[in-house]
N, C-alpha and C positions, 0 to 999 in steps of 0.2 A: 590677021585681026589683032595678033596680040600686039606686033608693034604700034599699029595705030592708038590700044587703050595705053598705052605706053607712054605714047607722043603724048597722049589729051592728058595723062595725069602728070609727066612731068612738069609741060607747059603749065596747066593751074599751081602747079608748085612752086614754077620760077612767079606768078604773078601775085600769089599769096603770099609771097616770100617779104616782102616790104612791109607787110601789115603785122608782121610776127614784133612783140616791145621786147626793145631788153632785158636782162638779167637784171633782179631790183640787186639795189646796193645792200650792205647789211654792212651794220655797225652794231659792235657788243663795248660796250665800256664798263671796263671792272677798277675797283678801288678798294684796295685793302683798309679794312675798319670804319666801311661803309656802309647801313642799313638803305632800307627802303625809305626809314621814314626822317632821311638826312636831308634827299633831294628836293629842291620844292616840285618837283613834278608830278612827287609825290607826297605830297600835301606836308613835306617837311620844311623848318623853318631856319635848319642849323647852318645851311650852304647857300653862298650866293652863287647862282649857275645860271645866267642869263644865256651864255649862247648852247647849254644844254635843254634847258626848257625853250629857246628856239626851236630849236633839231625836235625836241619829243612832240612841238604841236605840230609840225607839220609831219609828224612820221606815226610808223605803229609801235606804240608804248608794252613793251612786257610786263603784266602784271601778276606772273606768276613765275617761280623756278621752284624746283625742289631738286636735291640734290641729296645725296645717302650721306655724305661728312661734313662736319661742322666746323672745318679748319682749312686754311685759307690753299694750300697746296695742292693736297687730295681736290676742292674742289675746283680746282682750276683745270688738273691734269683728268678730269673726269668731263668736263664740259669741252674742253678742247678733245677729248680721245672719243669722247661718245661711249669709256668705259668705263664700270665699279672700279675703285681705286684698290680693291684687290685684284684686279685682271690688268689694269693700266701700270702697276707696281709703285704706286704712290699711297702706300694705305695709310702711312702714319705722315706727319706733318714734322717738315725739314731732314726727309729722306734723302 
């Protein structure tokens, strides 16, 4: 009996297996001495970024980060590490 529930669930597996989507892409794009409200994407008026406000209308726009330091380093090695820049050893800026 067991081989048989065996057979029936790997076969719906090999036939489900087509309908599975790929991995979404992900794009982070960072810019040192850049705000939110630099980009027109985001209702800024200071950057001309036609093939960025391309890409954000047809994608999903981040409108939110928070981050523990306010210095370009630390917050980079925190977001790339997924740790406090006292656990990642980045706590000060141009360590």
């Amino acid at each position: 009996m067991m081989p048989r529930i065996f057979s029936l669930l790997a076969g719906l597996g090999l036939l489900t297996a087509p309908l599975v989507q790929a991995a979404p892409n992900f794009l982070i794009v960072l810019a040192d001495d850049c705000t939110f409200s630099d980009l027109p994407v985001y209702g800024g008026e200071n950057a001309k970024t036609p093939n960025l406000d391309r890409l954000a209308s047809e994608s999903l726009v981040f409108n939110r980060a928070y981050l523990s330091e306010a210095m370009c380093q630390p917050c980079r090695a925190e977001l790339y590490s997924g740790q406090y820049p006292m656990r990642n050893g980045c706590a000060w800026n141009h360590s």
